[in-house]
N, C-alpha and C positions, 0 to 999 in steps of 0.2 A: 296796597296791592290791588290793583285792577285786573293782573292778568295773572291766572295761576298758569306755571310752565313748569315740566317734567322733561328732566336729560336724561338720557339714556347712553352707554357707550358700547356698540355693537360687539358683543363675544363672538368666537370663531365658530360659532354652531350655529350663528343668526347670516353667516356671509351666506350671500349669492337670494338670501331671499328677496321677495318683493316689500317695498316699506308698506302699502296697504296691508301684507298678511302680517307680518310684525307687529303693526297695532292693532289687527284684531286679537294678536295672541296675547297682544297688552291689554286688552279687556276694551279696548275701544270701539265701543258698535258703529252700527253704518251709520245713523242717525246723528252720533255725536262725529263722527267723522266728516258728515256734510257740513255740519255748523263749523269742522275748524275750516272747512276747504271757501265755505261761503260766507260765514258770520263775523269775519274780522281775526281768526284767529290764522297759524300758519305752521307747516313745517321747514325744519331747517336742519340741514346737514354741513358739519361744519363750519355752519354762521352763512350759509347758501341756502335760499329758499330751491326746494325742490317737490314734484309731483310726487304722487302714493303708487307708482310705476319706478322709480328708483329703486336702481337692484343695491343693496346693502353692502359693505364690505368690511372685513374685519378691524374695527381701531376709531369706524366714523362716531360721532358724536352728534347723536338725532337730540336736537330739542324741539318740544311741541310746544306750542303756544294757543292755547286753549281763549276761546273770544270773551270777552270781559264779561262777568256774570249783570245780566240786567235785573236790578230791583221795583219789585212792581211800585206804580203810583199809588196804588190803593194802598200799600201798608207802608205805614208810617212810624217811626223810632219812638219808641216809650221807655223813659226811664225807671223799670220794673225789674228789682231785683232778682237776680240769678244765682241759683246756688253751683256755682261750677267744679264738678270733681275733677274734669281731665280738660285739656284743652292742648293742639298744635296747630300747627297750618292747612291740617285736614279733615281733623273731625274735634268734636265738643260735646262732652259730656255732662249732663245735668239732672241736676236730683230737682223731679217736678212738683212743686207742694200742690197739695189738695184747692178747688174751686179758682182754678187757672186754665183755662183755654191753652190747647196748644196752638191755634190760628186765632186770626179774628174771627168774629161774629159779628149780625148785626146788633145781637145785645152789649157786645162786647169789642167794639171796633179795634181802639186803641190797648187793650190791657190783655193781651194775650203773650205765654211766651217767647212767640214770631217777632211779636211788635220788639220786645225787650233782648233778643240775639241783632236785630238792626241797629238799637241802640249802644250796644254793646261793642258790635266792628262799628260803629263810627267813633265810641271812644278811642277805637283800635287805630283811629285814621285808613282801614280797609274798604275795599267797597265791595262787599260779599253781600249778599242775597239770602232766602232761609232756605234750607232742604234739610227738612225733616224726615230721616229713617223712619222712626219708630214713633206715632202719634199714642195719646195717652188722650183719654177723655175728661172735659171740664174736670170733675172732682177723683179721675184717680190720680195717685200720687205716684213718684219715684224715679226710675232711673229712665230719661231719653237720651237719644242715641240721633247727636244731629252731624249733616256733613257739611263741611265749611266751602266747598266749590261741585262743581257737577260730577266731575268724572269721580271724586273720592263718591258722590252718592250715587253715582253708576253703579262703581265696584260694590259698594256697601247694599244695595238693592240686590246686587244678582246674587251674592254673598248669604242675605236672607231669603231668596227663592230657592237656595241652594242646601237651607236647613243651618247654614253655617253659623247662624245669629241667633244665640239663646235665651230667652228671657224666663226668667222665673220671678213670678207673683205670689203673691201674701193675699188670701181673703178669708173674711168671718162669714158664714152661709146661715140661715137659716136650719135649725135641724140637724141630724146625724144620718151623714149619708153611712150606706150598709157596708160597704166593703172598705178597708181602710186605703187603700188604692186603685184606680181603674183609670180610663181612656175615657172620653166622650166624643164619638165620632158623629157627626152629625151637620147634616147640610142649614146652611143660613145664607139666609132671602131677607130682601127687605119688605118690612109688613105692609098690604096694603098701599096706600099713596101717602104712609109718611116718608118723611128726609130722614128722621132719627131713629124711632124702634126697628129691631131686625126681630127676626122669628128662624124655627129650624123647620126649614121645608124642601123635600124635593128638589125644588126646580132652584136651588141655590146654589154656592158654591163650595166645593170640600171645607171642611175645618176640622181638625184635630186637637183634641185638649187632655192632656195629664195632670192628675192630680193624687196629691196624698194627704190624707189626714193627718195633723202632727198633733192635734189633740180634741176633745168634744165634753159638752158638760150636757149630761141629761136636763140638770135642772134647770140651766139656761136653757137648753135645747139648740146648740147652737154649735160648729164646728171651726175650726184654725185649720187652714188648709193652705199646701203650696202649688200650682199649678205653672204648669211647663204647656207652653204655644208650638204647634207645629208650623202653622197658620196663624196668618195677622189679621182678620176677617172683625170689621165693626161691632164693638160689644161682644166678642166672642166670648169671652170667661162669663160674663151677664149673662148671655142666652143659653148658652149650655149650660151653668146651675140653675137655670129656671126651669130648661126642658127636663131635670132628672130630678126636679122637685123639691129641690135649694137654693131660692135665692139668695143672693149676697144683703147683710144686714145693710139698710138705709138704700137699697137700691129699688124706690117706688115705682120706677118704669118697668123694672120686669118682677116683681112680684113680693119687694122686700118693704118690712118695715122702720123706721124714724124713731124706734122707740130706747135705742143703743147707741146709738149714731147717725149725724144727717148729713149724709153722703155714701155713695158706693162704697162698702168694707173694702179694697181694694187697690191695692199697692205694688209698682213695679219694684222687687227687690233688688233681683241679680241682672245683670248683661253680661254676657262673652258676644265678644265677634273679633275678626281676624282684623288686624287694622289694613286700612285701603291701599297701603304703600309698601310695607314692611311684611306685612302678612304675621307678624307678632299679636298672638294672643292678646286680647286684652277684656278684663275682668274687672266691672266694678256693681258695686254695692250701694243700697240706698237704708238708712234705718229706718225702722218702723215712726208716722209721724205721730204725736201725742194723742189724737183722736183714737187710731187705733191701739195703741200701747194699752188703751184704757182697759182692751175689749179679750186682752189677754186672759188664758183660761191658766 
């Protein structure tokens, strides 16, 4: 598959419109509107190429033809195992194991799980590109949420600006926080003139973070907590247990110790999101990986 295409056959409540407002109401912004007008891709009504000034009529059959997804040079196919829970022609889902890159780095060029989804559609014989929803850092673990062409990661982006994309995490903190449940609302900036650490400041951008205590040992001093994203903001669950005075065990960049586990305590459990097509619920689950199981209270 080089070209992903989307048919549609006009219902009697769509006639007399313009085909531009039809695909805006199909979720197709102007941006990717221009790439099919400009980029190689096309409309077609009834196997007719026509303008996005063509008034609709009830019975025609619009197919779009979306312009072939271009793969960058820079990243190249690694055969790096994948643990795949879901998979169709639009999106793919994957349980991320711990100390895996979701992109390349320069430490890490080739062995990221970007590298290893190009490997994957070329065993596919596809030539699909990576567009990752939901990024997860080197060492946390668990459920990504990636989209297999542009427009399914359109829909799937406005979807998660729109709240409609749920994630719930698994972390061990440091300490017992006081109340067994609360909010963390708080702004996060990037620190300084690093690339990597964030901090909660001011001049940042909103983030919201829920959590609950589902258990605590005084004598470890340490907490099993699930936490729900309002916001997808770098290190968010890191920085706001740091700001309220619990880091995540093994998280040395914001304030945790290596003496439990060496890595962020930290795991994407659950996903819902509305799939891009269908608009069908879709719900999956990642297990706890052995590192953390260990750390069970």
């Amino acid at each position: 598959m080089e070209y992903f295409t989307l048919t549609k056959t006009i219902a009697t409540e769509d006639q007399g419109l313009l085909l531009k407002d039809y695909l805006i109401e199909l979720g197709i912004s102007k941006r990717m509107l221009t790439d099919i007008k400009f980029d190689g891709g096309d409309l077609l009504i009834n196997g007719e190429h026509v303008t996005v000034r063509y008034e609709l009529h009830e019975g025609d059959r619009l197919t779009i033809l979306f312009p072939k997804e271009k793969v960058s040079e820079g990243l190249k196919p690694s055969p790096i195992p994948l643990d795949i829970l879901f998979e169709d022609e639009h999106v793919l889902v994957l349980n991320k194991k711990p100390s895996m890159p979701s992109i390349p780095s320069r430490e890490h060029p080739e062995h990221s799980i970007a590298n290893g989804l190009l490997y994957h559609y070329k065993q596919q014989s596809v030539r699909l590109t990576v567009h990752l929803v939901n990024r997860l850092d080197r060492d946390t673990s668990g459920v990504m949420l990636v989209a297999k062409h542009r427009f399914a990661h359109s829909l799937l982006s406005k979807a998660q600006k729109n709240g409609e994309v749920m994630r719930t995490y698994r972390a061990f903190t440091h300490g017992m926080l006081t109340k067994r449940q609360g909010t963390i609302k708080a702004k996060i900036a990037r620190k300084g003139d690093s690339i990597i650490e964030r901090m909660v400041d001011e001049t940042g951008q909103e983030a919201t973070t829920h959590y609950h205590v589902r258990a605590f040992d005084a004598d470890l001093n340490m907490s099993d907590v699930s936490l729900t994203l309002e916001t997808g903001r770098t290190h968010q669950i890191r920085v706001h247990m740091q700001y309220v005075g619990h880091p995540l065990l093994g998280d040395t960049l914001y304030g945790g110790t290596r003496e439990r586990i060496d890595r962020q305590a930290l795991h994407s459990e659950t996903l819902v999101f509305p799939h891009p097509m269908t608009d069908e619920e879709m719900k999956f689950s990642a297990p706890l990986p052995d590192d953390m199981k260990s750390l069970l209270l």
